[in-house]
Structures are given as structure tokens and as C-alpha cells.
C-alpha positions as CSV (number, residue, x, y, z in Angstrom):
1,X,28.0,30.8,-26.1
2,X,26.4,34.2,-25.9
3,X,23.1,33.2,-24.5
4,X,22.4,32.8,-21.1
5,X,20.9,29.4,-19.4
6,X,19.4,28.5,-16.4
7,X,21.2,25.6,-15.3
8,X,20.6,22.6,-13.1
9,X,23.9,21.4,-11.0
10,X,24.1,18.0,-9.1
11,X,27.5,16.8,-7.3
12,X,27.5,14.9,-3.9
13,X,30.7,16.7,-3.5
14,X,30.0,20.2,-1.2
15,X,33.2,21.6,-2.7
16,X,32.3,21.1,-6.4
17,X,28.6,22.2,-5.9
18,X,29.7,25.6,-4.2
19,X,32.6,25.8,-7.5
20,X,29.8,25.0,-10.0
21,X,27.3,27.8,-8.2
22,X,30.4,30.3,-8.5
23,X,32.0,29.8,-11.8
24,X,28.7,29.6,-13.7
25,X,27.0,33.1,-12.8
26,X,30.7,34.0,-13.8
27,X,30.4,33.0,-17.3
28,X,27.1,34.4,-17.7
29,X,24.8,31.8,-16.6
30,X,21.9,31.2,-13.7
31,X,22.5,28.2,-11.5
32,X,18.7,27.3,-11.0
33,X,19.0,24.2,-8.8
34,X,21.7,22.8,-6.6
35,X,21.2,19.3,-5.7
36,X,23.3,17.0,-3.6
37,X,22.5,13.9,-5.5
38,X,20.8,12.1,-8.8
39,X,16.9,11.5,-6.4
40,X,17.5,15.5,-4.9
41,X,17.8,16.1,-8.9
42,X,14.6,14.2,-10.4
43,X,12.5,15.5,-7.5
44,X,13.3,19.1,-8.3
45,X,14.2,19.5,-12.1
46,X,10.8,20.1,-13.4
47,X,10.0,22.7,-11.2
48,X,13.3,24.5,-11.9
49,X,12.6,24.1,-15.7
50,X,16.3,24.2,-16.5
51,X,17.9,24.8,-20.3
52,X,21.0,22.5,-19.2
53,X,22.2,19.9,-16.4
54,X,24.9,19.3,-14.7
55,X,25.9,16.2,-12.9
56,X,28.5,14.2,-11.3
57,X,27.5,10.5,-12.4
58,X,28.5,9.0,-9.3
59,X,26.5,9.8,-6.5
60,X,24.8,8.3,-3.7
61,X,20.7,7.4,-4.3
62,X,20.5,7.6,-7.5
63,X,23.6,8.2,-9.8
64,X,23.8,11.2,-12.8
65,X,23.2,8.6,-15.5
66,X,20.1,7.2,-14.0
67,X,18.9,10.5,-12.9
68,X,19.0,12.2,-16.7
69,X,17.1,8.7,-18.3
70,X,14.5,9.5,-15.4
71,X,14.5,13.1,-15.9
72,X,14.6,13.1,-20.6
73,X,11.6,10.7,-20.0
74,X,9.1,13.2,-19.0
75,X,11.4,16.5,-20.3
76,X,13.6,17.7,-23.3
77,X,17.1,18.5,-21.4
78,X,20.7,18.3,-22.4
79,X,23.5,17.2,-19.7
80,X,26.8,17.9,-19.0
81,X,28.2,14.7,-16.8
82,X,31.4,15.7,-14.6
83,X,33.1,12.8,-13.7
84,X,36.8,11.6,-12.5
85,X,36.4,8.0,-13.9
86,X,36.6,6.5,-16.7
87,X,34.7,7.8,-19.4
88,X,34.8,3.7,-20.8
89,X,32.6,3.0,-17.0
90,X,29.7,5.3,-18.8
91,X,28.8,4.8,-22.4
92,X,26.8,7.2,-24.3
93,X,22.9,6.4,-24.3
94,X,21.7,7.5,-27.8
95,X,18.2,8.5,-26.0
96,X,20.1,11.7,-23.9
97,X,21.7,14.7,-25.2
98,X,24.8,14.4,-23.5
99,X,28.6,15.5,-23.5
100,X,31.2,14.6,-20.7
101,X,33.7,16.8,-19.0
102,X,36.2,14.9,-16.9
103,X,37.3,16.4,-13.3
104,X,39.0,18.5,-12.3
105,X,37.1,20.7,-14.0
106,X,38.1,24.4,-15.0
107,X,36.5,27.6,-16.4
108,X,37.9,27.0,-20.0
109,X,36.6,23.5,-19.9
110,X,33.2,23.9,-18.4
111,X,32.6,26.9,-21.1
112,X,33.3,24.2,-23.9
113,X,31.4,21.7,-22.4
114,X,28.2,23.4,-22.1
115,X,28.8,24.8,-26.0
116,X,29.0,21.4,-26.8
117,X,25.6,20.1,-25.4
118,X,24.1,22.9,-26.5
119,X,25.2,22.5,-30.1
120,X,23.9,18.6,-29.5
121,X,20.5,20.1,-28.3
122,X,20.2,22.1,-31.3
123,X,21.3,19.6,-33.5
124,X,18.8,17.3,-32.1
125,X,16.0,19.2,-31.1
126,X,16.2,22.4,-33.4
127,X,15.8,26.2,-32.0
């Protein structure tokens, strides 16, 4: 991916937040909210106008996967869920542009997985 996106990050977990708001100025990206949880994450997004999110699904509040149906309701916005579950807990909702990236999460992986909703964005969206 050679363009790059303001991004929208949510985790509950301090340590992945701070690895999230490190590694992806590293690859060329601007990390353009930080939020600590899913309700932290709808109350901000439309102000940070972000071209990608990324979120733990479980989190206190309000979870990822409620958070992005909230947040595609009122905005056109692929996702990136992190999680160290069971992808089989979280099935895909056809209404959100969405890939999954299972923790731990490295550079190599995060790089693929924000390709990959990306290319879904594109594919649904156009541009």
C-alpha cells in the first residue's frame, strides 16, 4: 500500500494502543484517534474523519463489532478487527467492510491486513 491513511485505533489494552500508535506512523500511516474502547470510538470517529479503523472487538462499553455497525450507519469506513479469540465468536456482517487480524499482531501482518480492507473498500465502494 503506497498511500498513506489516517487511521482510527481502539484497544482497551494500554500496551496494544501505544504498539498500534508506533508501528503505524512506521509504515507510513497517521494514527488520527486513539480510543480506549468501542463508545470512546463512536463518540470521536466523525470528527477524526478517518480512511481506516482499527479495533479490538472485545472491549468494555461497547465492543468493536457494535462500535463499526454504529459507526458505517452514519459513515463509509473499512475496519481492521484485532482480536485473540476465535474468529468463529465474530461472523462477518455483510453491511461492514471488514477484515480480521488475529493477535499478537506484527508489522508484516498489520501491513497485509490494512491492504486487505482497503482492497474491500475499493471493491465495494470504488476510488
Amino acid at each position: 500500500m503506497s498511500r498513506s491513511l489516517h487511521i482510527a485505533i481502539a484497544d482497551d489494552e494500554e500496551l496494544m494502543r501505544m504498539y498500534l500508535e508506533e508501528t503505524l506512523p512506521d509504515l507510513g500511516h497517521t494514527v488520527v484517534l486513539s480510543a480506549r474502547d468501542g463508545a470512546e470510538l463512536v463518540e470521536r470517529v466523525h470528527q477524526a474523519r478517518p480512511d481506516l479503523v482499527i479495533t479490538d472487538i472485545r472491549m468494555p462499553r461497547l465492543n468493536g463489532m457494535q462500535a463499526a455497525v454504529a459507526i458505517s450507519e452514519k459513515m463509509q469506513v473499512p475496519f481492521l478487527f484485532i482480536t485473540g479469540f476465535s474468529l468463529e465468536d465474530y461472523p462477518p456482517r455483510p453491511s461492514l467492510v471488514c477484515t480480521y487480524l488475529r493477535k499478537p499482531v506484527n508489522r508484516h501482518g498489520l501491513r497485509e491486513g490494512i491492504h486487505l480492507a482497503m482492497v474491500q473498500s475499493r471493491q465495494r465502494w470504488g476510488g
